[in-house]
C-alpha positions as a Python dict, from the first residue, in 0.01 Angstrom:
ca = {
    (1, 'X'): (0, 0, 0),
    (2, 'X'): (124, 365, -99),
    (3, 'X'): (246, 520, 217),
    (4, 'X'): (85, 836, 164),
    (5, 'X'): (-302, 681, 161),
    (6, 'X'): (-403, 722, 535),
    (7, 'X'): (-675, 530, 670),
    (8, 'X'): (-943, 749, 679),
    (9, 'X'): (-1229, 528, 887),
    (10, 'X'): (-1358, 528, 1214),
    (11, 'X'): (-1160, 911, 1289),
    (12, 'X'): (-1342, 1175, 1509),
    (13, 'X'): (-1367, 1438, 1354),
    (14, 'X'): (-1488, 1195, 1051),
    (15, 'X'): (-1255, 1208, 726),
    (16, 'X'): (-1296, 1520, 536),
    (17, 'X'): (-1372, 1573, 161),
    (18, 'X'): (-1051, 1744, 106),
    (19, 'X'): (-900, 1393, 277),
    (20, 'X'): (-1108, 1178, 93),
    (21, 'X'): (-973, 1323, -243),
    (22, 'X'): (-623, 1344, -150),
    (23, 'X'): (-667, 973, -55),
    (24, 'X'): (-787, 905, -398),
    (25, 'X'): (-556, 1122, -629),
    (26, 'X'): (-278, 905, -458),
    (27, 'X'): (-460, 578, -528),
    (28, 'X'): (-500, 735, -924),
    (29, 'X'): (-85, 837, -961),
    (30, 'X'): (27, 527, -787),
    (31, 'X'): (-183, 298, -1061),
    (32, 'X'): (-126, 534, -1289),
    (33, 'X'): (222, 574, -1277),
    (34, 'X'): (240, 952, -1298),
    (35, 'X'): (237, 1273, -1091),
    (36, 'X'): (72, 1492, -1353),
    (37, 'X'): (-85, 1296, -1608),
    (38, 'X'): (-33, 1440, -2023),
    (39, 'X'): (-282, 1653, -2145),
    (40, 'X'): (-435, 1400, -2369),
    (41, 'X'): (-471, 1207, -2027),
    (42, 'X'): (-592, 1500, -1791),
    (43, 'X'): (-935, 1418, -1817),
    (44, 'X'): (-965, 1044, -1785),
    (45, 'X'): (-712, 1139, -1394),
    (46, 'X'): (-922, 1380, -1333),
    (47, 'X'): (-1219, 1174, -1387),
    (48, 'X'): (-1072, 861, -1209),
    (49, 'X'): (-976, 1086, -877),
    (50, 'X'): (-1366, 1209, -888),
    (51, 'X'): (-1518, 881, -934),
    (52, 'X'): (-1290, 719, -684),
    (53, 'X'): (-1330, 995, -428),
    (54, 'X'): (-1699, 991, -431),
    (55, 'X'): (-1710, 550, -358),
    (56, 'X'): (-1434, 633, -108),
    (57, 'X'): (-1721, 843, 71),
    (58, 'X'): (-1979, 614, -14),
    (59, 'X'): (-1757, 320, 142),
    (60, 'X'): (-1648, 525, 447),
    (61, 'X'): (-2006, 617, 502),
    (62, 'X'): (-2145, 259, 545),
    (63, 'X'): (-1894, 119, 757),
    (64, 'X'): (-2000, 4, 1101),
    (65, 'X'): (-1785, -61, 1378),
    (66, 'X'): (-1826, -135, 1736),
    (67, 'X'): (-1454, 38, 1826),
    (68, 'X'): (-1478, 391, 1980),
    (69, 'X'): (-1359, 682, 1746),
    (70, 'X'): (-956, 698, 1696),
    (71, 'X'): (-871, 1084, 1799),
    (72, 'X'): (-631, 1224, 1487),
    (73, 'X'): (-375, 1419, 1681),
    (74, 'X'): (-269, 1055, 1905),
    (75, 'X'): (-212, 874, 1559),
    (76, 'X'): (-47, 1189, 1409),
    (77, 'X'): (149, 1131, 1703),
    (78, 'X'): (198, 765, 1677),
    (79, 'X'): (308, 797, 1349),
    (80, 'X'): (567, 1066, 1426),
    (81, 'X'): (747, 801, 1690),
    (82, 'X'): (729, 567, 1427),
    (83, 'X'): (904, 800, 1172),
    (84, 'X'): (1125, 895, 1430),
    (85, 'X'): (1211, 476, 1489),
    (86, 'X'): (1254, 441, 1124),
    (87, 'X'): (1448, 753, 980),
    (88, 'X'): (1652, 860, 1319),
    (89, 'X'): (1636, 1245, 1340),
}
């Protein structure tokens, strides 16, 4: 899995728009294999990050789960140590 797609379920606050689409224009250049798609191509990404943003919401929407809300600054935090672990200073 791409490093930079964060899970975005189960959060309080709940996953933002903005966070849903950044989730999905990664998902569209990693299986795309570019940054910043060709002209020619501009409109099919574009299209793709839309269309995968929106069932991104849909999915995140109809999840259930019994485990209480994760609060986003103690993973932010988490995931600093673990930089921190893997990369030193």
């Amino acid at each position: 899995m791409c490093r930079n797609i964060r899970p975005l379920n189960n959060f309080e606050p709940p996953a933002t728009s903005d966070e849903v689409t950044a989730a999905a224009l990664q998902f569209v250049r990693k299986v795309s294999g570019t940054v910043k798609p060709s002209q020619a191509n501009q409109a099919a990404f574009d299209e793709a990050v839309h269309e995968i943003a929106h069932i991104t919401q849909h999915l995140l929407d109809r999840l259930v789960t019994t485990a209480p809300p994760k609060d986003r600054e103690a993973e932010a935090a988490k995931a600093r140590a673990r930089a921190q672990l893997r990369y030193g200073s």
